[in-house]
N, C-alpha and C positions, 0 to 999 in steps of 0.2 A: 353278330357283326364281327368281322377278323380285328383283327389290332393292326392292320395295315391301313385301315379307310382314314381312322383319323388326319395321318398324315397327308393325305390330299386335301384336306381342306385346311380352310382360312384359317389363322387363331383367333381371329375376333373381326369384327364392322372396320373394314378400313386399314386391314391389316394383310399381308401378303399371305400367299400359300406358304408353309413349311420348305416346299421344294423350290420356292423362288429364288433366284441366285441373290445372293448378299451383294448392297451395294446397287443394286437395279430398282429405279421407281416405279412405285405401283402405288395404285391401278396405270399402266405404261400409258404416255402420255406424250403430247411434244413438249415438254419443258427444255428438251437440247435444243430443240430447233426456235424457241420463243427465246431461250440464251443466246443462244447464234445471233439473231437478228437484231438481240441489245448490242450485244460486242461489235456489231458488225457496223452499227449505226452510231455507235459511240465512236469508232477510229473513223467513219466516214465524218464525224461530226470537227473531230480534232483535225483532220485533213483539212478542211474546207479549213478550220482558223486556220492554219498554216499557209495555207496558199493566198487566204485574203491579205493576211499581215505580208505575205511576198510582193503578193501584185499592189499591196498600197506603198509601200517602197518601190516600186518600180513605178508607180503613177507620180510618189511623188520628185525620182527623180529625174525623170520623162518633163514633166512639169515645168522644174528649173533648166532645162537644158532649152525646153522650149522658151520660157520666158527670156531668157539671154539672146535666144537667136532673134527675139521681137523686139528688144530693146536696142541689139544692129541693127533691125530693120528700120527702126523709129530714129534713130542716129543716122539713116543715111547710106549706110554699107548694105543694105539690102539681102537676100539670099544667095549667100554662095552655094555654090556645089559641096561643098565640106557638109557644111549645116543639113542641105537636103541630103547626104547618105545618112549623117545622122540620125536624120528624123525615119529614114526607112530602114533602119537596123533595129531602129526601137519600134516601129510598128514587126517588123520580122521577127522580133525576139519576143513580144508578148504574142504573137500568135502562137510559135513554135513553144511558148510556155504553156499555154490553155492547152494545146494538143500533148504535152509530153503527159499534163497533170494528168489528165484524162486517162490519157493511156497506161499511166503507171498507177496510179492512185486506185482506179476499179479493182483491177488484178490483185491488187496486194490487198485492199477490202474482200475478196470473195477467200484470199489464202487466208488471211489471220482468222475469218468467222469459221472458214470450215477445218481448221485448227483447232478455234475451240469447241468444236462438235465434235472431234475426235477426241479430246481431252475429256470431255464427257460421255466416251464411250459408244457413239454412233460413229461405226467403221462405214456406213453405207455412203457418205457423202462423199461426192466427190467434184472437183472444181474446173471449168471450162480454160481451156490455154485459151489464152487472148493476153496482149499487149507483146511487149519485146521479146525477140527470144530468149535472152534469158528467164526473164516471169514463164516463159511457154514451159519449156527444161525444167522450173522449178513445181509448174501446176504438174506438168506428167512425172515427175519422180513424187510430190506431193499425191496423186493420185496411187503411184505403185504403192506406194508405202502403206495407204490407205488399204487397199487389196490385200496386202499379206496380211495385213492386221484383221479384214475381216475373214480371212480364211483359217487362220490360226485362231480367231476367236469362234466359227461354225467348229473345226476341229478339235476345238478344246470342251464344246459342248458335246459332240460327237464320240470322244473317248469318255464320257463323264455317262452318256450313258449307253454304251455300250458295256464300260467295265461295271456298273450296276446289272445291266443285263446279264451277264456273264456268270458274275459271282451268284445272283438271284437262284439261277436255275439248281444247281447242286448244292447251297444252301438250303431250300424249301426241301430239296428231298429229303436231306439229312435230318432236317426239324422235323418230315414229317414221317420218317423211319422210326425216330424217338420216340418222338409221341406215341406213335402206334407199340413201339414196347413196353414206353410206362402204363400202357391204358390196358394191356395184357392184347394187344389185337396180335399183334406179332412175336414169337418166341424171341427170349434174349441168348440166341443160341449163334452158331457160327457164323449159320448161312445167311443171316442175319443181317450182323455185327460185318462181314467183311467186305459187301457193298458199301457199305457206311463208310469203310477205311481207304478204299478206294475213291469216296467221292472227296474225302478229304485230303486226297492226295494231288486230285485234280487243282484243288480249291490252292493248296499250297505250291504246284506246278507255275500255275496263274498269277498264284501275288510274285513270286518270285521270278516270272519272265516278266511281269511291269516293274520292278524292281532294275532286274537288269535292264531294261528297255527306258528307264526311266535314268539310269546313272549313264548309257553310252552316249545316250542323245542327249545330256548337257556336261558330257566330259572329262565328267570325275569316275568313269568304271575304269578298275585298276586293273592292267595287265601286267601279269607276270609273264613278261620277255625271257624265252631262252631258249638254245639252237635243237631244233626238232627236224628230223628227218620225216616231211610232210607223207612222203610216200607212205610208211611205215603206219602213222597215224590213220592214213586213210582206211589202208588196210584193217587196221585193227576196229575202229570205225564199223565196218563192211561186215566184218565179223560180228560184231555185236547187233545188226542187222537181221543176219541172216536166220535165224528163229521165225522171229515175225515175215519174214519175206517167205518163207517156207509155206505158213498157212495161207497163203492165194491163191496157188505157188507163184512165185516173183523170183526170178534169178537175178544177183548181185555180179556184175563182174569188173573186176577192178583192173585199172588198166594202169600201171606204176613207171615212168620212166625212173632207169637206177642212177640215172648221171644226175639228175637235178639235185644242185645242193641244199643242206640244211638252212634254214630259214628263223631268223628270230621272229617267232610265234609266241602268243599266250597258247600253250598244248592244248588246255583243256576248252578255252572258247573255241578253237577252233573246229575241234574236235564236237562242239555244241552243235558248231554251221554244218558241219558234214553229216551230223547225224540229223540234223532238222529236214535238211536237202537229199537226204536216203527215204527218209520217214514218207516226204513227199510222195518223191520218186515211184516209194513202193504203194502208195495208198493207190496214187493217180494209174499204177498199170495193169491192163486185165489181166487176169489167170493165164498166166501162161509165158506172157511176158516178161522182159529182160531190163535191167537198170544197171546201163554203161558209167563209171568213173572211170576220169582221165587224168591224168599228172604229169602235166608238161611243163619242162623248164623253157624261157625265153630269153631273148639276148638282149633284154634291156632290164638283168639282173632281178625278174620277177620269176615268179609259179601262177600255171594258174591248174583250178580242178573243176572239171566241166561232169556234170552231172545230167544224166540224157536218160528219159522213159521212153515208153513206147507207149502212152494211153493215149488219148484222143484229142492233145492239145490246147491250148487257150486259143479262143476268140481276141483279133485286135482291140477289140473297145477293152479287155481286161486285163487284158497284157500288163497296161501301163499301170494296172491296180494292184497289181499282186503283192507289193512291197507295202501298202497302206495297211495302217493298224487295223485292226479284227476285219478286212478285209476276208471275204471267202467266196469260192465261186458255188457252183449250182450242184455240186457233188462234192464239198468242201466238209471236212468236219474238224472239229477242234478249237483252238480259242481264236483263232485269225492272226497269231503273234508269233506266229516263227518265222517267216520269210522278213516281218520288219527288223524280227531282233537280230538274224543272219545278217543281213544288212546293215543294222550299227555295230557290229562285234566287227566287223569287215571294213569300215570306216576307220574303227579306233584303231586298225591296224594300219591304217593308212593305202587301202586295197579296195577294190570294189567289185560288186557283183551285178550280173546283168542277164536278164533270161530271153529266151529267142524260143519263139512257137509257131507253129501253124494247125487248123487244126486238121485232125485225122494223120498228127504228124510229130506227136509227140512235144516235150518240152524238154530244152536244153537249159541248166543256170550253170553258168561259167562266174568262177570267184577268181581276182585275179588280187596275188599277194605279193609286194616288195619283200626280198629274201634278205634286207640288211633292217634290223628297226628304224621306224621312225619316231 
């Protein structure tokens, strides 16, 4: 038996699997939704006091107002018109009380329960608008809030294992390269030993783009700002390209305007985005084909650099995927983290990028950068 089985099972009678997330009850259970319905019954319970203790002040001052108006009636002065608006503003005002309670008291019952069902980690609930419009405003901004949280909690299981997956695959080869040299199966000779060096390169490729991809998207990745002639960059970029673009063959042609000025850039991320968007480029175009860059200055004191194949384009349903973590399409290879990390490197600079396809039509991704920092 491998030394991986263990880890899928339980550590003991009543005890979670190994890979259950911490913090999650097991055996999974409604315990939030049996919370919910205490909470829920306890503020419907303090309501209801509240409103008795209202309306028994209002009965008992209804009460005396009435007893006065009986006690002119019994003296002689009988029912004026005063006395009878009276009496029908207080029948008006306890009615329009019963329907306000009502109406406001449910709403704010169904928000504070399914609050604390969120508080306890069920993103799925979510709470019907009914009563005024504000309570409505408050249930669908309550509801959005809701939504991002269970989509950012599906995506955070979503990157959890996919970056297992990831790492899994080129680790086991590696372990099992080794293995096979200490056991004598495979010589500990060059050809060997430099697969091995290469998967670990990948492996170090990998933690280092969720690193970077991990510091841009919460804001602390440090750019070193300083004036770069982007043309220039591109080019050299293009250059470094063109080896690999060779064995397809894939021609590179770089399209430089010389007016557009220097731009405060981090050099070297940028320089990251154009080579990820080459890389693409060249992977995605058949034998034969051409990979256009563009460098065009604009009059609202930006650049942008549009990067254009000639392969067989994206389908609409994926278009809109292409930027999502380990995201790949159907002839895709690689970790699925360069077009997200081109994307936050381009962010931090305060710039953004956007792709246009069709397919049988090639793919364009145009990066558009402010040329003053921000």
């Amino acid at each position: 038996m491998s030394d991986e089985a263990p880890r899928w099972r339980a550590r003991g009678p009543g005890q979670p699997p190994r890979w259950w997330p911490s913090g999650e009850p097991w055996p999974p259970s409604d315990l939030g939704a049996r919370r919910w319905r205490r909470r829920r019954a306890r503020f419907m319970r303090r309501a209801a006091a509240i409103f008795a203790l209202v309306l028994m002040l209002s009965l008992v001052g209804a009460s005396t107002i009435v007893s006065r108006l009986t006690r002119g009636a019994t003296s002689g002065d009988g029912f004026g018109v005063t006395q009878l608006v009276v009496l029908a503003l207080l029948a008006v005002w306890a009615v329009a009380f019963l329907a306000a309670t009502r109406a406001v008291g449910s709403p704010i019952g169904d928000l504070v329960g399914a609050a604390g069902r969120v508080a306890e980690g069920d993103f799925k609930v979510r709470v019907a608008p009914k009563g005024p419009s504000t309570l409505r405003a408050i249930a669908a901004a309550f509801n959005g809030m809701a939504e991002r949280l269970q989509q950012q909690e599906r995506q955070r299981r979503d990157l959890m294992a996919d970056i297992a997956h990831e790492l899994r695959t080129p680790l086991s080869i590696v372990q099992g390269k080794l293995e096979g040299i200490l056991d004598g199966v495979y010589p500990a000779d060059r050809s060997q030993i430099e697969p091995l060096l290469e998967d670990a390169r990948v492996l170090a490729r990998l933690v280092e783009d969720l690193r970077t991809l991990a510091n841009a998207e919460s804001g602390v990745l440090a750019l070193d700002l300083e004036r770069t002639d982007v043309g220039m960059l591109v080019r050299d970029a293009a250059a470094g390209m063109r080896d690999e673009a060779a064995r397809r063959p894939v021609t590179i042609a770089v399209d430089d305007d010389p007016g557009v000025a220097p731009a405060d850039v981090d050099p070297v991320r940028i320089r990251q985005v154009v080579l990820n968007l080459l890389a693409n480029a060249v992977r995605h175009s058949p034998d034969g084909g051409v990979v256009s860059v563009r460098v065009r200055g604009t009059s609202a004191r930006k650049l942008t650099i549009a990067v254009a194949d000639t392969g067989a384009g994206i389908a609409p349903e994926e278009l809109a995927k292409i930027f999502d973590r380990f995201y790949k399409g159907k002839d895709s290879t690689g970790s699925g983290l360069g077009l997200t990390i081109a994307r936050s490197l381009v962010r931090a600079h305060g710039g953004e990028i956007v792709a246009a396809s069709a397919p049988g039509a090639g793919t364009t991704i145009t990066v558009g950068l402010p040329l003053s920092a921000v």
